[in-house]
C-alpha positions as CSV (number, residue, x, y, z in Angstrom):
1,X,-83.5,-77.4,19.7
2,X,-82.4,-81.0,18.7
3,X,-83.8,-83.1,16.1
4,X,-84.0,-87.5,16.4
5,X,-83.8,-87.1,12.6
6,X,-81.7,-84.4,11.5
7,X,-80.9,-86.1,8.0
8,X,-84.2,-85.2,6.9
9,X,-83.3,-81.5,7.3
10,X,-80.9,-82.2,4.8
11,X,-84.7,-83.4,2.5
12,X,-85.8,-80.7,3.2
13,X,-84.0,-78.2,2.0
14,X,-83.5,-80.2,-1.2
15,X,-87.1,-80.7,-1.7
16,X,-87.8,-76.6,-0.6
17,X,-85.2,-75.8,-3.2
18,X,-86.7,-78.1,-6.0
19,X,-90.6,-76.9,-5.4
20,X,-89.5,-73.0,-5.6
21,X,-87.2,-74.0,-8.5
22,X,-90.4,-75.4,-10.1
23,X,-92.7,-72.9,-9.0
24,X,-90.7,-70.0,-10.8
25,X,-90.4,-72.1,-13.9
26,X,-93.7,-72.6,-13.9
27,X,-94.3,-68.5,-13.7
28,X,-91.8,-67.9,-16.4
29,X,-93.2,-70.1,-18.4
30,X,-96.9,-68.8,-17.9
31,X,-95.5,-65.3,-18.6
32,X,-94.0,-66.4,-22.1
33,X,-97.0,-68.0,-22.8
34,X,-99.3,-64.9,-22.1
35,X,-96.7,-63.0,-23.9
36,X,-97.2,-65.2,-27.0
37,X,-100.7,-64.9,-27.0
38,X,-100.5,-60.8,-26.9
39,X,-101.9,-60.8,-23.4
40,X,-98.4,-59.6,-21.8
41,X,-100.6,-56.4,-20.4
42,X,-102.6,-59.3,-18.2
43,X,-99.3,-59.3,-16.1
44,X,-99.7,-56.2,-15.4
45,X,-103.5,-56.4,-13.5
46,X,-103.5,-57.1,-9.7
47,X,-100.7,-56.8,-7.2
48,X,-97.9,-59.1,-7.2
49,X,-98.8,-59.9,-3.8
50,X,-102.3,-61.5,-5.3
51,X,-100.2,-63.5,-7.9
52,X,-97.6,-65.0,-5.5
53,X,-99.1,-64.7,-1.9
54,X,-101.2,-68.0,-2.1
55,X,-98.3,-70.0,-3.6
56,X,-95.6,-68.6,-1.0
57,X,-98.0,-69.9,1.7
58,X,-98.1,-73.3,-0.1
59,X,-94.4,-73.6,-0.4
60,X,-94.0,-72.4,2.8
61,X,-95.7,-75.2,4.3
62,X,-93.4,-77.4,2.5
63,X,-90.3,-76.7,4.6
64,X,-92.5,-76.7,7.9
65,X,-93.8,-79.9,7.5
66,X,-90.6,-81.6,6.6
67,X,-88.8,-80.1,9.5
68,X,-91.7,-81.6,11.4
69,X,-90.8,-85.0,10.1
70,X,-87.4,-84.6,11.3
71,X,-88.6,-84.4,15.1
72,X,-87.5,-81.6,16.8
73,X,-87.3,-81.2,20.3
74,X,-86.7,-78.5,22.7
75,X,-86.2,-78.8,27.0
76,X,-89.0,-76.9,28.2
77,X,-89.7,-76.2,31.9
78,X,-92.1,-78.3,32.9
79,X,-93.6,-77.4,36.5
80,X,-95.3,-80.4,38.0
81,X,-96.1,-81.6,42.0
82,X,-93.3,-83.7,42.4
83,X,-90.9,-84.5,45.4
84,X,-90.9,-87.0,48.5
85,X,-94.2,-87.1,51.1
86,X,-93.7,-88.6,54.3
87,X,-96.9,-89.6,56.3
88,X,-96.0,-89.4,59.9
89,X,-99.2,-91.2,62.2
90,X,-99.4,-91.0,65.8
91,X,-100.4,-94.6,66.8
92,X,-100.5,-93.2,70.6
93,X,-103.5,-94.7,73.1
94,X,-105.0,-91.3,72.6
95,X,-105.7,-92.0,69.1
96,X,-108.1,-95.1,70.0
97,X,-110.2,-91.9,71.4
98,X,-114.1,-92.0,69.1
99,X,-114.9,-88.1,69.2
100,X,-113.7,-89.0,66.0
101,X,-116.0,-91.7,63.6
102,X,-115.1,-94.2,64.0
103,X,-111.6,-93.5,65.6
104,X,-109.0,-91.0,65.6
105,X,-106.6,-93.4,63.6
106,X,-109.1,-95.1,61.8
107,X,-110.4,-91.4,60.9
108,X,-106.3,-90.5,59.9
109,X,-106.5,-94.1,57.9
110,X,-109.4,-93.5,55.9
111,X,-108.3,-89.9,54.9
112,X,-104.7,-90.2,54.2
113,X,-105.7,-93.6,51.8
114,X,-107.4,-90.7,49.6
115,X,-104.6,-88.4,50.0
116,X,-102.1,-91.0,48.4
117,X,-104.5,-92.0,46.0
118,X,-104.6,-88.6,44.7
119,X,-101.0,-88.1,44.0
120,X,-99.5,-88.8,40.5
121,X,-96.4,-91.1,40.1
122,X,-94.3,-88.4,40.3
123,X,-94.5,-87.9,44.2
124,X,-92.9,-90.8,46.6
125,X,-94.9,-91.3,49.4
126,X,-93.3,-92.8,52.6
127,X,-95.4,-94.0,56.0
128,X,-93.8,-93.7,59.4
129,X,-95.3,-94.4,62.8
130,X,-94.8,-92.6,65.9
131,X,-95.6,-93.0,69.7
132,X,-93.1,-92.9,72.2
133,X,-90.5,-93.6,69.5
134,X,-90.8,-93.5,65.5
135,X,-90.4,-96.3,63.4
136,X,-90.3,-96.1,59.1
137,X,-93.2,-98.6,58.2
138,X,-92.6,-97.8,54.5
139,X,-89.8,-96.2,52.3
140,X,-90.7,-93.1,49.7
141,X,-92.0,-95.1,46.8
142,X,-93.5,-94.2,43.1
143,X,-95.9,-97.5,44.5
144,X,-98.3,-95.9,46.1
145,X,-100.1,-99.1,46.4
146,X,-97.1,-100.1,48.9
147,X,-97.9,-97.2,51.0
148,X,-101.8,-97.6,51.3
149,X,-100.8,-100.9,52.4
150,X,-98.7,-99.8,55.4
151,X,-101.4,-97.4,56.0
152,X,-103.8,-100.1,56.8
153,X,-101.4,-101.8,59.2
154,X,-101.4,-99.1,62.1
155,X,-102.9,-99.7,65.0
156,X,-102.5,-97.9,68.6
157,X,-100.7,-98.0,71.5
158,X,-98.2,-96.1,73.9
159,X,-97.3,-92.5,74.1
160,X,-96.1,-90.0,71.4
161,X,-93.5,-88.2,70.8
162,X,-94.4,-85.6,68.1
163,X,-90.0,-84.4,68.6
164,X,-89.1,-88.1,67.4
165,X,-91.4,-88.2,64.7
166,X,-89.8,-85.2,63.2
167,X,-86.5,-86.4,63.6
168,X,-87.1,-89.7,62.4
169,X,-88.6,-88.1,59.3
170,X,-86.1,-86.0,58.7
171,X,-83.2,-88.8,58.9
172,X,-85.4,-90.6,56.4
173,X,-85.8,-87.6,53.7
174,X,-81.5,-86.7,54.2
175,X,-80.6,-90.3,54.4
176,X,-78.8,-90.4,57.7
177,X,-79.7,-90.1,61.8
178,X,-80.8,-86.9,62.8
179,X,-80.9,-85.7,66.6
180,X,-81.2,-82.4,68.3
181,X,-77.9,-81.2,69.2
182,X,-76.3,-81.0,72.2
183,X,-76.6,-77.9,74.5
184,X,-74.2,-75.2,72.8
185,X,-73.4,-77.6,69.6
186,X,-74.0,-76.3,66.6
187,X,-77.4,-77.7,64.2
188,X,-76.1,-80.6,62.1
189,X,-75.8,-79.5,58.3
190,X,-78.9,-81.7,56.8
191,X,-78.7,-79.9,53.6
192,X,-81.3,-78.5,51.8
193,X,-84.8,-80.2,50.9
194,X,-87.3,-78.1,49.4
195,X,-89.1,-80.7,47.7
196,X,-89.9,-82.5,51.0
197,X,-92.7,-82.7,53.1
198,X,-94.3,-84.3,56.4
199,X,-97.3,-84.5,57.0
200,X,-98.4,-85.1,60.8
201,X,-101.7,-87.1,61.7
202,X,-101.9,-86.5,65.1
203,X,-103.9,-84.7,68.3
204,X,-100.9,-83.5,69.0
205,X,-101.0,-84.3,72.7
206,X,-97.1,-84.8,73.7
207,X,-96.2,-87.5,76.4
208,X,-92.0,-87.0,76.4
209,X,-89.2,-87.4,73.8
210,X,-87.4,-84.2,72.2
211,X,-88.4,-81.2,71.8
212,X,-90.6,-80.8,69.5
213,X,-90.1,-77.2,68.8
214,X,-86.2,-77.7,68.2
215,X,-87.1,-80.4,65.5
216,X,-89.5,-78.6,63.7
217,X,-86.6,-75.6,63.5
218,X,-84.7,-78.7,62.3
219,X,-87.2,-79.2,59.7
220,X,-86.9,-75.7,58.8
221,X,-83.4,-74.6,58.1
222,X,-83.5,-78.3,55.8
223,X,-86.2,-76.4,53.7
224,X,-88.9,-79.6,54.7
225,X,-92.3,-78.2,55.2
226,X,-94.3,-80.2,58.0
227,X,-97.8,-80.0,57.4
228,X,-100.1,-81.1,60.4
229,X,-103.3,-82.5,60.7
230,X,-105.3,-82.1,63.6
231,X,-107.4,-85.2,64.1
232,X,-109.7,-85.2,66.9
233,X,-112.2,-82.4,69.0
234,X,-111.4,-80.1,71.9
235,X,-114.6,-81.6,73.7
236,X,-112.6,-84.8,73.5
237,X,-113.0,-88.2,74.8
238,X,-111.3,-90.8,77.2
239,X,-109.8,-94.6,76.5
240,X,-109.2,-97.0,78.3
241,X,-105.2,-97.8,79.1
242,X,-104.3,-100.8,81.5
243,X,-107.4,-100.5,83.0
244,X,-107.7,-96.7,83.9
245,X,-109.6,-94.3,81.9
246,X,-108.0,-91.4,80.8
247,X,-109.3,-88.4,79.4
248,X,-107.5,-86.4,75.9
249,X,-108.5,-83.4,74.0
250,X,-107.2,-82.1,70.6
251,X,-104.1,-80.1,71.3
252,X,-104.3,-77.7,68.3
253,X,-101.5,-75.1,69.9
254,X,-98.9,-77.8,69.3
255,X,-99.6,-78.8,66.0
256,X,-99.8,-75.3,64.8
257,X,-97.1,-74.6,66.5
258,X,-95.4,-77.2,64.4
259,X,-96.5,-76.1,61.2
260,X,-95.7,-72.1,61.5
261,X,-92.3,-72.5,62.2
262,X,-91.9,-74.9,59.4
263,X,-93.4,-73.2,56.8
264,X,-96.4,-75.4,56.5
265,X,-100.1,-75.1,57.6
266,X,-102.3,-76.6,60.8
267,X,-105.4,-78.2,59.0
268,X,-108.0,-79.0,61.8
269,X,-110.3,-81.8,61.1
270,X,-112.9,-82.0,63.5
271,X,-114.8,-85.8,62.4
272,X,-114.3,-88.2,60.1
273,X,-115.5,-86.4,57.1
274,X,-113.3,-83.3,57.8
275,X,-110.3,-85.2,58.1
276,X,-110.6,-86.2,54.5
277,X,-112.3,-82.7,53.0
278,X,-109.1,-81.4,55.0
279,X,-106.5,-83.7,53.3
280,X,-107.4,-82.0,49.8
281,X,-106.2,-78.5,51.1
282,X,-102.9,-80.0,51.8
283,X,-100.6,-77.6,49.6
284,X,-97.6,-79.6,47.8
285,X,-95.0,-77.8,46.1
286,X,-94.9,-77.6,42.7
287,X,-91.4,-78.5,41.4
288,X,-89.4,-77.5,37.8
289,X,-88.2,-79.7,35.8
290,X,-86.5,-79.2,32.2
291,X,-87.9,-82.1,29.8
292,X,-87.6,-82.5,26.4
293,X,-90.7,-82.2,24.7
294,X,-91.5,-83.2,20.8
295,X,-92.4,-80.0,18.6
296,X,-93.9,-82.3,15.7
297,X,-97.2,-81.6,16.3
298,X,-96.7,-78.0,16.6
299,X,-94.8,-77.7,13.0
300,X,-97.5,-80.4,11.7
301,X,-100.3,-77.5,12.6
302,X,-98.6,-74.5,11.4
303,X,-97.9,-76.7,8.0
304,X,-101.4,-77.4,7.3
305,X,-102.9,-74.2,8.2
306,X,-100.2,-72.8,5.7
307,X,-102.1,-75.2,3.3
308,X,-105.1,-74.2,3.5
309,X,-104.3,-70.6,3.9
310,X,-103.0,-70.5,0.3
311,X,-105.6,-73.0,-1.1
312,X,-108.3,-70.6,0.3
313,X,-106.7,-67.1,-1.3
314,X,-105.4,-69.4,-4.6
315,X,-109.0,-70.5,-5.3
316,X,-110.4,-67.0,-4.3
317,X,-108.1,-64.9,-6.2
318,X,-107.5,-67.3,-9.2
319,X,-109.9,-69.8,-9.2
320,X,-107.0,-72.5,-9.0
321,X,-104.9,-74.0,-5.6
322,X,-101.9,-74.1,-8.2
């Protein structure tokens, strides 16, 4: 425990000192006076816990509060949902697909706007875009404003690669580039980054790029979670690309696939309103962190209950506080 004021410790033990000083002055001087009087057997009647009991509690107090008025502090462990979430969107032509109100992105859009919304200032949230390669629209920020703004900036075309995404992510949250390694080559050491997380927006249909698999093993020995969202239906729907309509469905295999080996979880989000009721079951970790935390008002409670503790059984027993 630490104190911003520790001079006034010095206080109060001057000021403890002086009050019991007094207060036993004040008994023997009661005592010689009873004595004087020929009522020395009154001394005798009740316990000396009656006669001193509410007193002690009021001198008690006395030290308490001072010690209060010092400040102290003391590094607590504070848990709280902290750490670095990256928003990963798959702007592919499949997620122009309406089985989703009013489109699969728009759908993602709409839902992960609440999501950062949601989050206190103690989680960064970063955007990145992925189709056939993945692109960092928006650095982990405290300014979650920032990050609703990229949000509103996506908009669809070309294929995905759910692989790159990963990677991409992953070179963001460590700070440097992050690939699959070459047949036989050992992993690259990323370090560990437990209070990191992806989450995926996607319908997870893959068109090329790495493995996706690999990555998300990647993602795993790191410690970073990827949470995936599933955002369209197995019915499906077809769009129109260069003039040919082709046809996509929800590919929930791959995105749970994703999420299992990661450590994470495969929300599926059927329409619009899913997509944002599934958002709030997103699980972020919780994080500890020591902080120092101010004890005043603790001491300045246990002072005046004290107080009134010894005024209650000094006007009870004696019909006086003092």
């Amino acid at each position: 425990m630490s104190f911003l004021h520790p001079l006034l410790l010095i206080v109060a033990l001057v000021v403890t000192a002086a009050a019991v000083h007094g207060y036993l002055w004040l008994q023997r001087r009661r005592s010689s006076a009873l004595a004087a009087a020929g009522f020395a057997s009154l001394m005798s009647r009740g316990s000396a816990v009656r006669r001193h009991l509410p007193y002690g509690l009021i001198l008690l107090a006395l030290p308490v509060l001072l010690v209060g008025l010092a400040r102290p502090q003391a590094e607590l462990t504070v848990p709280r949902v902290s750490g670095t979430v990256l928003l990963a969107f798959d702007v592919s032509n499949s997620m122009r697909a309406t089985d989703v109100s009013p489109s699969r992105l728009a759908a993602a859009q709409q839902a992960a706007t609440e999501f950062v919304e949601d989050q206190p200032d103690t989680v960064d949230v970063g955007v990145l875009v992925f189709g056939e390669q993945a692109l960092l629209t928006q650095a982990p920020t405290d300014d979650h404003g920032a990050a609703v703004s990229a949000i509103g900036r996506l908009s669809a075309s070309g294929g995905t690669s759910l692989g790159q995404a990963i990677l991409v992510g992953l070179g963001t949250i460590t700070g440097k580039p992050v690939a699959l390694p070459e047949d036989g080559a050992p992993a690259p050491e990323l370090g560990y980054w437990p209070s990191a997380t992806i989450v995926v927006f996607s319908d997870g249909q893959e068109t090329g790029g790495p493995d996706v698999e690999a990555a998300a093993e990647l993602a795993a020995a790191a410690g970073v979670r990827v949470q995936t969202v599933g955002v369209g239906t197995a019915r499906g729907a077809t769009v129109e690309v260069d003039g040919y309509q082709l046809g996509t469905q929800l590919d929930e295999r791959t995105l749970t696939t994703i999420s299992q080996v990661t450590g994470g979880a495969y929300h599926p989000a059927g329409d619009a309103a899913a997509v944002s009721d599934t958002t709030k079951s997103i699980d972020l970790r919780l994080t500890a962190k020591k902080e120092p935390v101010e004890l005043t008002a603790p001491f300045a409670g246990a002072a005046l209950l004290l107080l009134m503790l010894g005024a209650l059984l000094g006007t009870r027993w004696h019909g006086r506080i003092v």
